[in-house]
C-alpha positions as CSV (number, residue, x, y, z in Angstrom):
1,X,0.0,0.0,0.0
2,X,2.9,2.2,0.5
3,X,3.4,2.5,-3.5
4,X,-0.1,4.2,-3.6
5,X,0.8,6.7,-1.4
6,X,3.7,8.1,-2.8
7,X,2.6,9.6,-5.8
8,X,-0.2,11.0,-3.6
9,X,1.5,12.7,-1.0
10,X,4.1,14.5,-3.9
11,X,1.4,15.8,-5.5
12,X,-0.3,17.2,-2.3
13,X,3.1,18.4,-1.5
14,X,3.2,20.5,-3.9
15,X,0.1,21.6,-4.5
16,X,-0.6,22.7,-0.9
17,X,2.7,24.2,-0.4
18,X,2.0,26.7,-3.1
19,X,-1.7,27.2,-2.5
20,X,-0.6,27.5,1.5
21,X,2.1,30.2,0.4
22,X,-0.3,32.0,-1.9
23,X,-3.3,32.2,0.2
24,X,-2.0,32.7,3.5
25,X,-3.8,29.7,4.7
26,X,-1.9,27.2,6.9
27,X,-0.7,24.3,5.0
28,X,-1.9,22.3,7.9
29,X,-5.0,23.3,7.7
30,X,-5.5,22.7,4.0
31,X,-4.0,19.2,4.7
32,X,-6.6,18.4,7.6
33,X,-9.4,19.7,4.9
34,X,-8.0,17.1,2.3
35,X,-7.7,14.1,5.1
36,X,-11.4,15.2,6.4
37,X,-13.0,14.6,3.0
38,X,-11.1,12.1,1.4
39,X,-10.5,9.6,4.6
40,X,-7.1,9.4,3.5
41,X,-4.2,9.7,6.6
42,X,-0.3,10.3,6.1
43,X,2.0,9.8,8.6
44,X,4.7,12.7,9.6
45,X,7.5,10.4,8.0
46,X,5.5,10.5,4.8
47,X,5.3,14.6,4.7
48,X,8.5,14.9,6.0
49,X,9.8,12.9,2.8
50,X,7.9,14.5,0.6
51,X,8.2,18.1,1.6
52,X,11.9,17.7,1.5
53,X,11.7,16.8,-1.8
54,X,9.1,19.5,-2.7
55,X,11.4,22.0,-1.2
56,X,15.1,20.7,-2.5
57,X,13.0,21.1,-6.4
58,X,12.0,24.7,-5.4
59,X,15.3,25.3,-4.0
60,X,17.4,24.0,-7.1
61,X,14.9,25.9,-9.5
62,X,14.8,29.2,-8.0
63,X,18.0,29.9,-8.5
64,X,18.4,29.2,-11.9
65,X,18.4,31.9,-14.6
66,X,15.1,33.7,-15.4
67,X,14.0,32.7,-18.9
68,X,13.2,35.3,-21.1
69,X,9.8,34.6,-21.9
70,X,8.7,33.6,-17.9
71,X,9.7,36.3,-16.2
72,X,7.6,35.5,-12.8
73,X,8.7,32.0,-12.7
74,X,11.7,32.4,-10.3
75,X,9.8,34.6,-8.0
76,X,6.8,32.2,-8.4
77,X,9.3,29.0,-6.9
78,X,10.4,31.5,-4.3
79,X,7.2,31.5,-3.0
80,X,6.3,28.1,-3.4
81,X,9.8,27.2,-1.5
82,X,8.9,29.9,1.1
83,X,5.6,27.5,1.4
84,X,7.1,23.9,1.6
85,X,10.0,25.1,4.0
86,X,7.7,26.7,6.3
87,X,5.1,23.5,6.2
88,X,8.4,21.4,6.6
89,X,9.2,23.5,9.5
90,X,5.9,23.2,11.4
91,X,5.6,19.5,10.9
92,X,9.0,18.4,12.0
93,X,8.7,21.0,15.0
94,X,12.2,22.5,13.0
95,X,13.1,26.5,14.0
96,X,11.5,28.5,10.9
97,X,13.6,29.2,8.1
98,X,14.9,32.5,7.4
99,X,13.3,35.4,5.9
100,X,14.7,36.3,2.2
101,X,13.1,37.9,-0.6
102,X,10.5,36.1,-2.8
């Protein structure tokens, strides 16, 4: 059963680490709302994993050149980084991350 999860938790990894960053909403929250209506459960091993993964993508990406013809993109993974670290953060009961510019 763990190969089902997987994919499942990436994707909400990412998803809820943007909407989270974009929104203002806890990504707690918006994880409790998703395990509420679906039934489904992840442990804090299993978002631990797959934040960390979330976040070393956003990480590696943001720094990267801007390409001409996506100009927001960077500052778009910024944010999306500045949401998975700060979910990572609060799950893992870690010290916050730094501030830095989005």
């Amino acid at each position: 059963t763990n190969a089902c999860i997987g994919p499942v938790i990436l994707d909400l990894a990412f998803f809820i680490s943007g909407l989270a960053a974009e929104s203002g909403i806890p990504a707690q929250k918006l994880l409790e709302i998703y395990q509420d209506r679906t039934g489904f459960s992840f442990t804090c091993r299993d978002i631990g994993c797959a934040l960390a993964a979330v976040s070393g993508y956003y990480a590696v990406s943001a720094g990267k050149a801007v390409p001409p013809r996506l100009p927001q993109l960077r500052w778009v993974q910024k944010q999306h980084l500045w949401g998975s670290l700060c979910w990572l953060t609060d799950s893992l009961v870690l010290p916050a991350p730094p501030e830095f510019d989005a």
